[in-house]
C-alpha positions in Angstrom: -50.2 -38.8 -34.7 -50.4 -37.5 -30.9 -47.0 -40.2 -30.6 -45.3 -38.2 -33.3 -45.9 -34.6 -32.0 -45.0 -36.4 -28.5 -42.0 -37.6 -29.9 -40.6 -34.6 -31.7 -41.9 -32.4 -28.8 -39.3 -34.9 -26.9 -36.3 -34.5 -29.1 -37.0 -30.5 -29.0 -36.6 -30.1 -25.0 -33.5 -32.9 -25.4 -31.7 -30.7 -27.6 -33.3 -27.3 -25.6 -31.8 -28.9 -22.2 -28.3 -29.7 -24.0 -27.6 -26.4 -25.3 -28.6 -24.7 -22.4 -26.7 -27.4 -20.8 -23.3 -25.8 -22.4 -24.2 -22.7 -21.9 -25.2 -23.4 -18.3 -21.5 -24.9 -18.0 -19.9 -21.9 -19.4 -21.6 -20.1 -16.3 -20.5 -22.0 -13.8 -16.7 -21.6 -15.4 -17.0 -18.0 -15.6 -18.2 -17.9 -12.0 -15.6 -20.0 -10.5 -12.4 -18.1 -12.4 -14.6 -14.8 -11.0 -13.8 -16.7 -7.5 -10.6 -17.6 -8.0 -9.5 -13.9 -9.5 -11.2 -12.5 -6.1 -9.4 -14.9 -4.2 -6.2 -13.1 -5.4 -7.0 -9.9 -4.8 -8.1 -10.7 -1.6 -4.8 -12.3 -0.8 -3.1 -8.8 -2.6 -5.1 -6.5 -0.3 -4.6 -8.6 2.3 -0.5 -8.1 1.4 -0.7 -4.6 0.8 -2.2 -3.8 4.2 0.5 -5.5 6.2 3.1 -3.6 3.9 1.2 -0.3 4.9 1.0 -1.3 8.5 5.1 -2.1 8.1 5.8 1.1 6.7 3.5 3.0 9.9 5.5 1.1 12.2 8.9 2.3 10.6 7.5 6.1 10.4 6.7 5.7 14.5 9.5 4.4 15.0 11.9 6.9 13.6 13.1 10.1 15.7 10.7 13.5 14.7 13.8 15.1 13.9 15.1 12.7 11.3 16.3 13.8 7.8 15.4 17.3 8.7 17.8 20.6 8.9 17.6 20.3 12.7 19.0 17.2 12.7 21.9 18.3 10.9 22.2 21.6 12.6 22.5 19.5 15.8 25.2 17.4 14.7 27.1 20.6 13.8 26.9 22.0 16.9 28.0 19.0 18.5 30.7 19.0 16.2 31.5 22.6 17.5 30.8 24.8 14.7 29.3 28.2 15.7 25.6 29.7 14.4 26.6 31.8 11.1 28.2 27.9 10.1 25.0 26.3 11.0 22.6 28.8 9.8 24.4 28.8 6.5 24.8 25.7 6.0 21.1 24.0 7.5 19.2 26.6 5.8 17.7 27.8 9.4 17.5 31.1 10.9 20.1 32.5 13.1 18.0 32.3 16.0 17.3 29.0 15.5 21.2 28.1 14.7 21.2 30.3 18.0 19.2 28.3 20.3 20.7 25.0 18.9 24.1 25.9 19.4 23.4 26.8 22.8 21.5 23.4 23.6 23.9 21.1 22.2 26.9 22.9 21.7 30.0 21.0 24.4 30.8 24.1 26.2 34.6 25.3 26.1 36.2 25.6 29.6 
């Protein structure tokens, strides 16, 4: 009798172990695709940070006047036109168009 409780006692942690066996599997899958997803992130952030740091370099290295009215204004005045022409057309005051045609301006002799 003792044998036969033994026995099915047995068969009851056998099958106990294997199901939790499977499920024990399943945990260890999950886990390593969890790794290997934040792998890949890693490797994106890792991507995105040198594109960020890219970009910063190309901001430094560009002049603190570029794209702005100034910039145009300048090139007008080196062209020759007068301050009413580059106030008008750069959208700047006429003391600014003022002092820029005066800076850059090639002076007629």
């Amino acid at each position: 009798m003792v044998l036969v409780v033994l026995g099915i006692y047995v068969a009851e942690m056998l099958l106990l172990l294997r199901r939790n066996g499977k499920a024990g599997m399943s945990v260890f899958r999950r886990r390593r695709e969890n790794s290997d997803e934040v792998a890949l992130l890693r490797a994106d952030i890792i991507e995105l940070k040198q594109r960020i740091e890219q970009m910063e370099l190309q901001l430094a290295g560009r002049n603190g006047l570029s794209g702005t009215p100034y910039e145009e204004a300048i090139e007008l005045a080196q062209r020759g036109f007068g301050a009413d022409d580059v106030s008008a057309q750069c959208g700047i005051s006429r003391a600014e168009a003022d002092l820029i045609v005066a800076l850059y301006q090639a002076h007629k002799v």
